[in-house]
Every structure is written in structure tokens, then in C-alpha cells.
N, CA, C and O atoms as a printed pandas DataFrame, in Angstrom:
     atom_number atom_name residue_name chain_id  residue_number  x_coord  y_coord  z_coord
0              1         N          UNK        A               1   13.383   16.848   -0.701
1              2        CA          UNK        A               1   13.087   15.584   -0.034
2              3         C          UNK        A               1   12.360   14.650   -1.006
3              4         O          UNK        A               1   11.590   15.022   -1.891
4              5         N          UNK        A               2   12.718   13.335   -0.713
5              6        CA          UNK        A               2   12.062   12.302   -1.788
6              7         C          UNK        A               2   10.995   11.869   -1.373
7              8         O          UNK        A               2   10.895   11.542   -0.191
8              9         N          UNK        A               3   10.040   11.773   -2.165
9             10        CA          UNK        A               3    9.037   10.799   -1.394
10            11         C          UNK        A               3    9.316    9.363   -1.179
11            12         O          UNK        A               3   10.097    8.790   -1.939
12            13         N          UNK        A               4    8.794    8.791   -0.295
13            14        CA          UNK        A               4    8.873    7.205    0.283
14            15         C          UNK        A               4    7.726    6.578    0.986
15            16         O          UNK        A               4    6.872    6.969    1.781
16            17         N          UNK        A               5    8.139    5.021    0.169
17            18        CA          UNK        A               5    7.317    4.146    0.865
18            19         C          UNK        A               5    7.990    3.138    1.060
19            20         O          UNK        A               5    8.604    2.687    0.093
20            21         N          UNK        A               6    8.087    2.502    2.284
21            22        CA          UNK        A               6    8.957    1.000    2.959
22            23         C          UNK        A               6    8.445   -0.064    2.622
23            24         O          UNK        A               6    7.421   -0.324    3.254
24            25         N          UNK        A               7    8.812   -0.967    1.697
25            26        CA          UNK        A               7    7.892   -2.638    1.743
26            27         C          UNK        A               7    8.842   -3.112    2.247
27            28         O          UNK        A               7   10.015   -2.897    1.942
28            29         N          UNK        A               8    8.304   -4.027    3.335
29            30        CA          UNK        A               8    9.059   -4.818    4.460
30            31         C          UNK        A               8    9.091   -6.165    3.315
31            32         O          UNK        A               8    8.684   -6.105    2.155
32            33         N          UNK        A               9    9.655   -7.299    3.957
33            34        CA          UNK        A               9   10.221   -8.204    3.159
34            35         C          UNK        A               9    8.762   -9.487    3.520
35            36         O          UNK        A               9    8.591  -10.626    3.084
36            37         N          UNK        A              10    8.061   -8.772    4.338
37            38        CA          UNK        A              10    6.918  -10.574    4.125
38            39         C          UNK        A              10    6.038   -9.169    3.492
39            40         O          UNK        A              10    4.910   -9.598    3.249
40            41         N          UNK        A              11    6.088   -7.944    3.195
41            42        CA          UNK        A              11    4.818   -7.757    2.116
42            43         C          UNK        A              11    5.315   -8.240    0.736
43            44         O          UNK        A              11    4.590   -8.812   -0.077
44            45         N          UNK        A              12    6.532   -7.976    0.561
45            46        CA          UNK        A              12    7.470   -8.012   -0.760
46            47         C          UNK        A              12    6.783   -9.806   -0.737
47            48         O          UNK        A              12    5.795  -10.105   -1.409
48            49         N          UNK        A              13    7.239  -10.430   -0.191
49            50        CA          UNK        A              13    6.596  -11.783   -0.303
50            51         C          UNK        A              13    5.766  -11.984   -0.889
51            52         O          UNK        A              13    5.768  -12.389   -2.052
52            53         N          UNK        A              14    4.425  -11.627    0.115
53            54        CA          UNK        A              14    3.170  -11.740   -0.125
54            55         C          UNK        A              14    3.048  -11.221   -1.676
55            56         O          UNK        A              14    2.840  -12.043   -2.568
56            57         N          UNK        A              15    3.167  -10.024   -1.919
57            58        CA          UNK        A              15    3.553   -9.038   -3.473
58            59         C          UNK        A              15    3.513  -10.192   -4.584
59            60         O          UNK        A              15    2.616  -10.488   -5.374
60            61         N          UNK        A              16    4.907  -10.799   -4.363
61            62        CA          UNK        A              16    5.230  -11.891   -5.172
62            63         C          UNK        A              16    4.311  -13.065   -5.224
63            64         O          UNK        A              16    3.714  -13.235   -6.287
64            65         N          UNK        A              17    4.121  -13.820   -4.344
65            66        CA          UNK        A              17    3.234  -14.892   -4.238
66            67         C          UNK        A              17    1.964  -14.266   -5.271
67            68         O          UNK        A              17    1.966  -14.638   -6.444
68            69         N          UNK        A              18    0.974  -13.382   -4.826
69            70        CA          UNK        A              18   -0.311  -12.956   -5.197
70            71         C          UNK        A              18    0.179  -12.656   -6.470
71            72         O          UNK        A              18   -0.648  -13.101   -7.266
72            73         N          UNK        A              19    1.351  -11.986   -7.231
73            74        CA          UNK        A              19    1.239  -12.030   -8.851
74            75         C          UNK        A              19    1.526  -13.666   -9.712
75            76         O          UNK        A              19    1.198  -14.013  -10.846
76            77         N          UNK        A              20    2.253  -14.406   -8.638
77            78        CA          UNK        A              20    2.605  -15.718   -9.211
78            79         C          UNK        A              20    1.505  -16.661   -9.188
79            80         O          UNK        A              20    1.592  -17.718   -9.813
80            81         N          UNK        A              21    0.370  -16.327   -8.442
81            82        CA          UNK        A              21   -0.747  -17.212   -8.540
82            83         C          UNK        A              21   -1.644  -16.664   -9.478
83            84         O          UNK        A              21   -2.249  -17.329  -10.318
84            85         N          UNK        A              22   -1.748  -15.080   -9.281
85            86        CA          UNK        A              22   -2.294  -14.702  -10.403
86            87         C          UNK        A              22   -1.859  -15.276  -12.059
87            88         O          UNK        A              22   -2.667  -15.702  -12.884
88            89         N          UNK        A              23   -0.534  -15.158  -12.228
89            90        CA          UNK        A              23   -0.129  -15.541  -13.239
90            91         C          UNK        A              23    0.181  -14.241  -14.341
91            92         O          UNK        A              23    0.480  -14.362  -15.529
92            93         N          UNK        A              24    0.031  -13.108  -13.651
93            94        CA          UNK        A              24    0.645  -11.645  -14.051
94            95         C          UNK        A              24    0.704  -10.784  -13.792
95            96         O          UNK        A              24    0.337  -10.744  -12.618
96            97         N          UNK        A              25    1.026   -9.626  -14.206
97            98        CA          UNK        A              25    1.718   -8.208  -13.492
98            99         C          UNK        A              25    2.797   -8.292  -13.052
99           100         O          UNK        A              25    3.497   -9.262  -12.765
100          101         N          UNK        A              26    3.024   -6.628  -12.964
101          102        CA          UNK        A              26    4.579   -6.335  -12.691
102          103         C          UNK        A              26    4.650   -5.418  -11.091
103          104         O          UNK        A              26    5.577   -4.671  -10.779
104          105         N          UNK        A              27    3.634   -5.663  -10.382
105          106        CA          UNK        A              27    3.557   -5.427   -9.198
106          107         C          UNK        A              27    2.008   -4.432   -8.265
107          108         O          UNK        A              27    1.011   -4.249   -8.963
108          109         N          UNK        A              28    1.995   -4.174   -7.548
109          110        CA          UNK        A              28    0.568   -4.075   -7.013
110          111         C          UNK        A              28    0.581   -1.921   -6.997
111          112         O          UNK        A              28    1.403   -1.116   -6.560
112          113         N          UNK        A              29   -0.696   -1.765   -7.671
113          114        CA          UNK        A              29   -0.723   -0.188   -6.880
114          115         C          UNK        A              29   -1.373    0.101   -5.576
115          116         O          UNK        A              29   -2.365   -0.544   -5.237
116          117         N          UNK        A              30   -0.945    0.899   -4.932
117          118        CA          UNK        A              30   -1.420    1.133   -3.526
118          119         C          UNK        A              30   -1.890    2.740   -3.638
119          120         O          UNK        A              30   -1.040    3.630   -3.614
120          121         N          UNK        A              31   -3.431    3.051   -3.771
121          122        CA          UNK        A              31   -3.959    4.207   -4.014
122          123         C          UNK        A              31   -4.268    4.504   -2.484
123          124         O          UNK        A              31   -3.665    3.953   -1.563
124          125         N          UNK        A              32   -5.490    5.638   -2.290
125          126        CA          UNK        A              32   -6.098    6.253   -1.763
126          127         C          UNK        A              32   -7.449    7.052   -2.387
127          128         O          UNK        A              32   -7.614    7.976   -3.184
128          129         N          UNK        A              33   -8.395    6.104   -1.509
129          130        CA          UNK        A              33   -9.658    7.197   -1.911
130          131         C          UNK        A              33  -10.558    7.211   -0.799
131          132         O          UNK        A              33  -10.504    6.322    0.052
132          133         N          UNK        A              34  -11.641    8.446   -0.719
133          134        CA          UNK        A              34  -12.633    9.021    0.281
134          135         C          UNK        A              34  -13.358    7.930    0.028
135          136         O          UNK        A              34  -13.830    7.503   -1.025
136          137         N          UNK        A              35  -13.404    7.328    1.681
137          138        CA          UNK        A              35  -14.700    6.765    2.231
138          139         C          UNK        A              35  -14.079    6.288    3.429
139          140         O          UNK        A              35  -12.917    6.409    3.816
140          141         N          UNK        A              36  -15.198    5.653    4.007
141          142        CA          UNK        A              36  -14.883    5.108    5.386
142          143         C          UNK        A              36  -15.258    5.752    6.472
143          144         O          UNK        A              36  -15.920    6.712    6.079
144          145         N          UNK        A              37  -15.203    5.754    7.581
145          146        CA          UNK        A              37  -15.632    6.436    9.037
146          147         C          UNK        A              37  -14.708    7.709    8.973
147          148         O          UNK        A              37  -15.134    8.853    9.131
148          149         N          UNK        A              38  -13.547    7.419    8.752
149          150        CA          UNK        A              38  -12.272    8.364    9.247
150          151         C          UNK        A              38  -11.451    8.761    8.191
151          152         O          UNK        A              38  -10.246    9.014    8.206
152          153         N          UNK        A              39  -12.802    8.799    6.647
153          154        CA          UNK        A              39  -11.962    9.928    6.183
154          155         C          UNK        A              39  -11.017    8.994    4.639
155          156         O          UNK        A              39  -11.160    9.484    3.519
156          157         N          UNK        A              40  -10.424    8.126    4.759
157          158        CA          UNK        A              40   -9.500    7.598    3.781
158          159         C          UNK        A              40   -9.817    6.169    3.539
159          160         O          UNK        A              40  -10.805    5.679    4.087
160          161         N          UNK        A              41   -9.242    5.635    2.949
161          162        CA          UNK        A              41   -9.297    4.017    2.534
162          163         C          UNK        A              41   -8.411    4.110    1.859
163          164         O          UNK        A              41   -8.311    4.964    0.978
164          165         N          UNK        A              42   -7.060    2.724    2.289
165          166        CA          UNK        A              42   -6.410    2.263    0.634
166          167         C          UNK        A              42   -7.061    1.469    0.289
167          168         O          UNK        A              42   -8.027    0.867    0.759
168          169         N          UNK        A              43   -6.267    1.437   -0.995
169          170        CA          UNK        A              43   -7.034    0.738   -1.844
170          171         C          UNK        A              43   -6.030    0.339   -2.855
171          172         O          UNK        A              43   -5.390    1.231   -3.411
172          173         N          UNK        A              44   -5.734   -1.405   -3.280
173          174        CA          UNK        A              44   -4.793   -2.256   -3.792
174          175         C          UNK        A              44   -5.662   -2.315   -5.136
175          176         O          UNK        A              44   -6.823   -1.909   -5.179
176          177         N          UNK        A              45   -4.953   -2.885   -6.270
177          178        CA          UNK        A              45   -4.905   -3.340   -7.390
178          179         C          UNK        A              45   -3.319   -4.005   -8.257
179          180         O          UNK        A              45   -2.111   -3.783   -8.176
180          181         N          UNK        A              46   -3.856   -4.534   -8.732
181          182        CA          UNK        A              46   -3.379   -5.604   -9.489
182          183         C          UNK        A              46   -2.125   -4.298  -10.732
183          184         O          UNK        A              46   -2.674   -3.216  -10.941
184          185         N          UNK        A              47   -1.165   -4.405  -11.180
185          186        CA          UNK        A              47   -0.727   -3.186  -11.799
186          187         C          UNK        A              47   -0.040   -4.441  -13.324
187          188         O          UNK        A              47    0.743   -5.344  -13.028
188          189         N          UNK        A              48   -0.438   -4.270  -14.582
189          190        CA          UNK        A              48   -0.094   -5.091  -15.556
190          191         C          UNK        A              48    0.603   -3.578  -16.277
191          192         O          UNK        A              48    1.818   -3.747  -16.378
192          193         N          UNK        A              49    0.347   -2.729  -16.591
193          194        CA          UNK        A              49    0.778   -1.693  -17.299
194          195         C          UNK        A              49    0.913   -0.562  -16.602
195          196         O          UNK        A              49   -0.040    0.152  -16.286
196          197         N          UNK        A              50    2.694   -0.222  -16.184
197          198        CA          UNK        A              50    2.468    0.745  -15.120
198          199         C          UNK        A              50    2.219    2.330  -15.846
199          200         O          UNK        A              50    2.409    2.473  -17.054
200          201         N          UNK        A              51    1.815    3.383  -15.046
201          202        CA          UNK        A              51    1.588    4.528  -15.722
202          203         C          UNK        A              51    2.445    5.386  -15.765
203          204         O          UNK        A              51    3.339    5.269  -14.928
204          205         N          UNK        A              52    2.523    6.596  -16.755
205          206        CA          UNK        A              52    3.759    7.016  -17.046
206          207         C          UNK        A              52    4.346    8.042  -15.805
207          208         O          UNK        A              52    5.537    8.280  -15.608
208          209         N          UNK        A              53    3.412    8.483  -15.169
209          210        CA          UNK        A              53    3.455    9.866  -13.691
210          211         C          UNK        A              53    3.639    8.507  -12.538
211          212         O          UNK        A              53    4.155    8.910  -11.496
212          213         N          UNK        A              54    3.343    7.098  -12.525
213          214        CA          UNK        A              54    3.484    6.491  -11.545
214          215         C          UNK        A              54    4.879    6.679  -10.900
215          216         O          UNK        A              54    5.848    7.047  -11.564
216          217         N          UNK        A              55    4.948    6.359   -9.329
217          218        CA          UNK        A              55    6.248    6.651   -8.701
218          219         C          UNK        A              55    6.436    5.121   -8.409
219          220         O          UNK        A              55    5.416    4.438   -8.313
220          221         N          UNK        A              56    7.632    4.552   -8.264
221          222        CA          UNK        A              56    7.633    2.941   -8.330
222          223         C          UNK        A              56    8.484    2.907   -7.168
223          224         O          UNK        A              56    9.510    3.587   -7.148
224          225         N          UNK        A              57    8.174    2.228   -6.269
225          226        CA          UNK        A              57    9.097    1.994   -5.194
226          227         C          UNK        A              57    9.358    0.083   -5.458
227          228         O          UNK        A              57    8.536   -0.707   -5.922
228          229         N          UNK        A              58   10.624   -0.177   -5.027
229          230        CA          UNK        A              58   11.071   -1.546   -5.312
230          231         C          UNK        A              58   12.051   -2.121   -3.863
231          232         O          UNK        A              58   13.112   -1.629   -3.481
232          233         N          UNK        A              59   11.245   -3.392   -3.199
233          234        CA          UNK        A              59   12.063   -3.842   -1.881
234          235         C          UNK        A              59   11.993   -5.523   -2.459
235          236         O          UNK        A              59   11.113   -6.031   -3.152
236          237         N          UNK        A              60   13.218   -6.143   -1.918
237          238        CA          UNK        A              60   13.377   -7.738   -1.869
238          239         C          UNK        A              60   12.343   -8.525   -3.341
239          240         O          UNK        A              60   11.732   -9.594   -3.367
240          241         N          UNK        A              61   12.486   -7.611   -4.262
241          242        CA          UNK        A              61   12.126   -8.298   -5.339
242          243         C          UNK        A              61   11.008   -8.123   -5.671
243          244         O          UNK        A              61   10.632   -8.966   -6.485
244          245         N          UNK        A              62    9.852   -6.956   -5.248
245          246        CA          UNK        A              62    8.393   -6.242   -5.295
246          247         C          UNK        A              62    8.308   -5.508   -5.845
247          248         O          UNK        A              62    8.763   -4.599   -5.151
248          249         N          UNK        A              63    7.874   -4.905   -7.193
249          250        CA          UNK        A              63    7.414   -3.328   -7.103
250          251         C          UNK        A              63    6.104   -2.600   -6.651
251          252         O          UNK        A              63    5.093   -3.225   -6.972
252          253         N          UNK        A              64    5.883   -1.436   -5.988
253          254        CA          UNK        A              64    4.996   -1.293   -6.067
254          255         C          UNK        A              64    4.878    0.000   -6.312
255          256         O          UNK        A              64    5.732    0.813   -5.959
256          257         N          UNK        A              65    3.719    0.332   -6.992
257          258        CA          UNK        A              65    3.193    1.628   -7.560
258          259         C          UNK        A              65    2.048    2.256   -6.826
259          260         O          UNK        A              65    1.084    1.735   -6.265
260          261         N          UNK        A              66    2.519    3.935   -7.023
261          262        CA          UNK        A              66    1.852    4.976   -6.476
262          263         C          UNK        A              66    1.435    6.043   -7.294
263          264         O          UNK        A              66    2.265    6.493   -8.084
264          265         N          UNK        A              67   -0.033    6.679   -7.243
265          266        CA          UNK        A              67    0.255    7.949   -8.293
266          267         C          UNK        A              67    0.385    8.835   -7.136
267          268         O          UNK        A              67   -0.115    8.748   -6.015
268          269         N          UNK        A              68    1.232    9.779   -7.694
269          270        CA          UNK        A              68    2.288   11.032   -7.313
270          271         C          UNK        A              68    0.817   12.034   -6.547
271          272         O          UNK        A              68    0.999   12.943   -5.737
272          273         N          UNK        A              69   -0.068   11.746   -6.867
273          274        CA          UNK        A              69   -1.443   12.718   -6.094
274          275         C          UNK        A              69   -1.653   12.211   -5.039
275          276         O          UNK        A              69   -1.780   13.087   -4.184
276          277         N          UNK        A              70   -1.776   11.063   -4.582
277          278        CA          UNK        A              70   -1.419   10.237   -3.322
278          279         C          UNK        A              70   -0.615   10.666   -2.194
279          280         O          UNK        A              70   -0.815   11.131   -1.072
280          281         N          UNK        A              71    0.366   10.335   -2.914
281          282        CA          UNK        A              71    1.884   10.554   -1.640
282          283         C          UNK        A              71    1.686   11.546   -0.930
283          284         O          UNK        A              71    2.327   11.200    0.062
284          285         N          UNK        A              72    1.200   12.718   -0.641
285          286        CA          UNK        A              72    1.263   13.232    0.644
286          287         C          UNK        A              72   -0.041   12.648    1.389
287          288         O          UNK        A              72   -0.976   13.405    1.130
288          289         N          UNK        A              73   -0.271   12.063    1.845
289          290        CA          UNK        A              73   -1.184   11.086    2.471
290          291         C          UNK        A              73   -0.700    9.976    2.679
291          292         O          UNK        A              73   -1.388    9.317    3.458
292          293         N          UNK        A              74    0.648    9.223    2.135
293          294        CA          UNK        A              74    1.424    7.733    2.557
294          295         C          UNK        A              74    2.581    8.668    2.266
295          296         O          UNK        A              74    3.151    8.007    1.397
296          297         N          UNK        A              75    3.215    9.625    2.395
297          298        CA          UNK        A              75    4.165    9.616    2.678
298          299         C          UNK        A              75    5.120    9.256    4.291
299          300         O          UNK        A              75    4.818    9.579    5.440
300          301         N          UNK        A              76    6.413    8.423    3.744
301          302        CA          UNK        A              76    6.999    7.716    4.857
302          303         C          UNK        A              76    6.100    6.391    5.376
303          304         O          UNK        A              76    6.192    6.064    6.560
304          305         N          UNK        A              77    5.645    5.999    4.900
305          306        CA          UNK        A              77    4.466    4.817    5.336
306          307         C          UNK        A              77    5.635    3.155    4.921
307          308         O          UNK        A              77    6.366    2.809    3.993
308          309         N          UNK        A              78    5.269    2.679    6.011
309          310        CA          UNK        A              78    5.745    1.338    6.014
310          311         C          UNK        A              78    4.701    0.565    5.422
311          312         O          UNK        A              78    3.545    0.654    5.835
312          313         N          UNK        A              79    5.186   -0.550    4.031
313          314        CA          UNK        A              79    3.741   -1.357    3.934
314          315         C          UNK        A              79    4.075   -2.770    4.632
315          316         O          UNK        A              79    4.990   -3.410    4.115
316          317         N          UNK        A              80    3.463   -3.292    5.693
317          318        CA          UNK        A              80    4.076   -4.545    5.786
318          319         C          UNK        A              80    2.427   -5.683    5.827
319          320         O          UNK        A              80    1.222   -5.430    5.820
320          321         N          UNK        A              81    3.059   -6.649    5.858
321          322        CA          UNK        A              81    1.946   -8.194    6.073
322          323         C          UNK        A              81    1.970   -8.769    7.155
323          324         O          UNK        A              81    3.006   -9.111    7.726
324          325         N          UNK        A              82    0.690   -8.967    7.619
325          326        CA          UNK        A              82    0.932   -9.017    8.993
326          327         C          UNK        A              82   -0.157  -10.360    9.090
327          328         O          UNK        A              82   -1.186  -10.326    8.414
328          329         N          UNK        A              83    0.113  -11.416    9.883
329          330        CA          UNK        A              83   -0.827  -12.022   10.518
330          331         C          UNK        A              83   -1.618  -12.040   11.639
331          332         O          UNK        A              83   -0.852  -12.341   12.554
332          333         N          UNK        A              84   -3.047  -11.840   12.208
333          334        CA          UNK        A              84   -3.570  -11.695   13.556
334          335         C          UNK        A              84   -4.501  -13.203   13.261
335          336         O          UNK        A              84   -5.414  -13.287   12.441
336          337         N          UNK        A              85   -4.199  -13.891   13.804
337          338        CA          UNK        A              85   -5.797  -14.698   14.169
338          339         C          UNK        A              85   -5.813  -15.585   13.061
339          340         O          UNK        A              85   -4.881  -16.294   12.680
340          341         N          UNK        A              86   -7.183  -15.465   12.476
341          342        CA          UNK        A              86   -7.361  -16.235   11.001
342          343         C          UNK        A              86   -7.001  -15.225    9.861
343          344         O          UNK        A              86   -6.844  -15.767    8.766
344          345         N          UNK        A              87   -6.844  -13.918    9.893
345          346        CA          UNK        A              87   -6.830  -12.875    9.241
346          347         C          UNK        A              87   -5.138  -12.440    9.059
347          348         O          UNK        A              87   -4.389  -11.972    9.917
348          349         N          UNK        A              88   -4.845  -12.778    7.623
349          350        CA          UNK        A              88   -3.721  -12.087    6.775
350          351         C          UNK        A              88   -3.861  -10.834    6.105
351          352         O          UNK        A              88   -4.500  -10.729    5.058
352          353         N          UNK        A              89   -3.305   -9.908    6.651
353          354        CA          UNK        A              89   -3.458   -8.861    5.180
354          355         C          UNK        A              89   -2.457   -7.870    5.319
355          356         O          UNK        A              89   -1.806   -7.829    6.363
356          357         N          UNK        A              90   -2.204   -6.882    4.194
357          358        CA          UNK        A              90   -1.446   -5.994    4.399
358          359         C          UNK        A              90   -1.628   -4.599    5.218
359          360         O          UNK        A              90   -2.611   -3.866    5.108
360          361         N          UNK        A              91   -0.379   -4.336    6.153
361          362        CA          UNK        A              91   -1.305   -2.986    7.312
362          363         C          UNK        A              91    0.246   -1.907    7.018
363          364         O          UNK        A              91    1.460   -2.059    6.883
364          365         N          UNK        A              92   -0.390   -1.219    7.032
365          366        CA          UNK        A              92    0.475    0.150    6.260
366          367         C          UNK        A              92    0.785    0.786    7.564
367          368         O          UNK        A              92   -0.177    1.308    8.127
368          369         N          UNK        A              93    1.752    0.838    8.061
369          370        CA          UNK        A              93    2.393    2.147    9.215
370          371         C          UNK        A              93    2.880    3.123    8.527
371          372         O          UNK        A              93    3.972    3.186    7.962
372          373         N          UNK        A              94    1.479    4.407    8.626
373          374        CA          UNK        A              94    1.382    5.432    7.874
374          375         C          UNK        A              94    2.038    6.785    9.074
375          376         O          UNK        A              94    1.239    6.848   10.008
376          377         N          UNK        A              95    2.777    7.432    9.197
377          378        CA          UNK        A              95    3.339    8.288    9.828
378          379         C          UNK        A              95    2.470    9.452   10.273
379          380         O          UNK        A              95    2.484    9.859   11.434
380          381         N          UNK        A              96    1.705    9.981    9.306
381          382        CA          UNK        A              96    0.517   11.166    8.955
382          383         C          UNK        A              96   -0.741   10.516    9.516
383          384         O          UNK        A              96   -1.727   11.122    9.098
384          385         N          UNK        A              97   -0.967    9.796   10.081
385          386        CA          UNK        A              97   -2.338    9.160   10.043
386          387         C          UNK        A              97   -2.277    9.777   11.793
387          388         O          UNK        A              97   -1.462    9.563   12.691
388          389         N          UNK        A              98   -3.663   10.692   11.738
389          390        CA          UNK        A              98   -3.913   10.942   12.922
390          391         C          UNK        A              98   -5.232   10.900   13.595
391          392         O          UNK        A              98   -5.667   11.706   14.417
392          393         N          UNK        A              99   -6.008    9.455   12.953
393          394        CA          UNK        A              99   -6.967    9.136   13.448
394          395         C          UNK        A              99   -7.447    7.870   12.559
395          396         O          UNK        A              99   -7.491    7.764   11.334
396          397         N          UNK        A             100   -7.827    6.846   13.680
397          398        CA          UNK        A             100   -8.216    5.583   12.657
398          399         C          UNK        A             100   -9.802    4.914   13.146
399          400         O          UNK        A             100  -10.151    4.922   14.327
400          401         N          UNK        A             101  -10.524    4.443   12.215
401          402        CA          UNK        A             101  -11.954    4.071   12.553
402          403         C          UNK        A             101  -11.571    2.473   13.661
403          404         O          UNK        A             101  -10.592    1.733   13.565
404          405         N          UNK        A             102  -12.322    2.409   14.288
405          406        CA          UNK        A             102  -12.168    1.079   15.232
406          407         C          UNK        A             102  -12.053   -0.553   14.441
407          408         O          UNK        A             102  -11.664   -1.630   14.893
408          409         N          UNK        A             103  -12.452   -0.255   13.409
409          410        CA          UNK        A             103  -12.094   -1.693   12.604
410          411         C          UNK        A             103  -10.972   -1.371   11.802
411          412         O          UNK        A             103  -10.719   -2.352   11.103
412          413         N          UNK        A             104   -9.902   -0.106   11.510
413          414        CA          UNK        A             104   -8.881   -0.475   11.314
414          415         C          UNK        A             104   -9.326   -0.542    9.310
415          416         O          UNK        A             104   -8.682   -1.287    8.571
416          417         N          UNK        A             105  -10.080    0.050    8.957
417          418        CA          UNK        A             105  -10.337   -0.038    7.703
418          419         C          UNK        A             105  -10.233    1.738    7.237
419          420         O          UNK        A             105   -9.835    1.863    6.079
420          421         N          UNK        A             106  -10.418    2.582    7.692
421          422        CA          UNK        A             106  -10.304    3.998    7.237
422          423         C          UNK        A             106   -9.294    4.656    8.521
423          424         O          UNK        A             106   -9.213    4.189    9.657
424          425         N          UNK        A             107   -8.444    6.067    7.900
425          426        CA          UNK        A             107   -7.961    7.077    8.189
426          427         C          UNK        A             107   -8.109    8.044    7.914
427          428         O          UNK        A             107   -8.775    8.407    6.944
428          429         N          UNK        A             108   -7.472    8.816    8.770
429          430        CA          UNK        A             108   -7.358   10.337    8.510
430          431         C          UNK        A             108   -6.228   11.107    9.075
431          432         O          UNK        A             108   -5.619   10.855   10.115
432          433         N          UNK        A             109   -5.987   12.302    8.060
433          434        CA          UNK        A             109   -4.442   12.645    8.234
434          435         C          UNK        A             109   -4.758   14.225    8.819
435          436         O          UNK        A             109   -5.821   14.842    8.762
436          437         N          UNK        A             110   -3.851   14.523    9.221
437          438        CA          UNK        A             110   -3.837   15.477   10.050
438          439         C          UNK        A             110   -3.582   17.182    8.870
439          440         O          UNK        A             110   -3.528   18.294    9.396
């Protein structure tokens, strides 16, 4: 089985926009690290030099990068962009996620 991650076409957007204002990189990494109420946090960066173990997933003109120690924790995870309110950001429909803190900022996988 392969690993996977879904970028919907307004994150792929967003993706694009945020390196074109930046004015570089070749697409965003989407990690994972301990903290938070419930256990997980992603966590975005900027990706100018991708790494050689990185896994690259590519939708509607985005790349985005993962290290391979990650993926069972976003595996099958949708990344999409979502608008609520005054608040834009990217919200990951993570498949494994079997518990989330009430602000929607940490997880935890089963």
C-alpha cells in the first residue's frame, strides 16, 4: 500500500499564492510534532530545498512535502483550505485522528 495525502484544489491554491508572495520555494512541508492538549500538532514550513527521504505528493499545480517518519500519523489525510468567519487556514481531514482538543489545534491518533 502507498502512502497518501489529498490536496484539494483551494489548498493547492492557497500553496501557490503563499510561495508567489513569498517570492520562493518549491512547495510547503507538512510535519508533525508533540504538543498540544491532544497529543499532536502540524506543523507547516516553507520547503526551498526538498530532502532526499522526503515523500512529495503533487495536486492542481502544489507540491507538498512529508518526511516518511510522519506518515503513519497523516496517512490518507485530506489537506484542504477552508474559510470560517474572519479565519482562513488550512484543516487536514486526517482519517486516524481519534481525538481532537476543543480549539481544533492538537490531535491524537488512535
Amino acid at each position: 500500500m502507498t502512502a497518501s495525502l489529498t490536496i484539494t484544489e483551494r489548498a493547492a491554491d492557497q500553496i501557490r499564492n503563499q510561495l508567489a508572495k513569498r517570492g520562493s520555494g518549491v512547495g510547503i512541508r507538512v510535519g508533525v510534532r508533540k504538543s498540544g492538549c491532544s497529543g499532536y500538532m502540524y506543523n507547516l514550513e516553507y520547503v526551498d530545498e526538498p530532502k532526499a527521504e522526503d515523500l512529495v505528493y503533487e495536486a492542481h499545480g502544489a507540491k507538498v512535502f512529508v518526511d516518511p517518519e510522519v506518515m503513519s500519523l497523516i496517512e490518507g489525510t485530506e489537506m484542504d483550505y477552508v474559510s470560517e468567519g474572519l479565519q482562513s487556514m488550512f484543516r487536514f481531514n486526517n482519517p486516524n485522528v481519534t481525538a481532537e482538543c476543543g480549539c481544533g489545534e492538537s490531535f491524537s491518533v488512535g
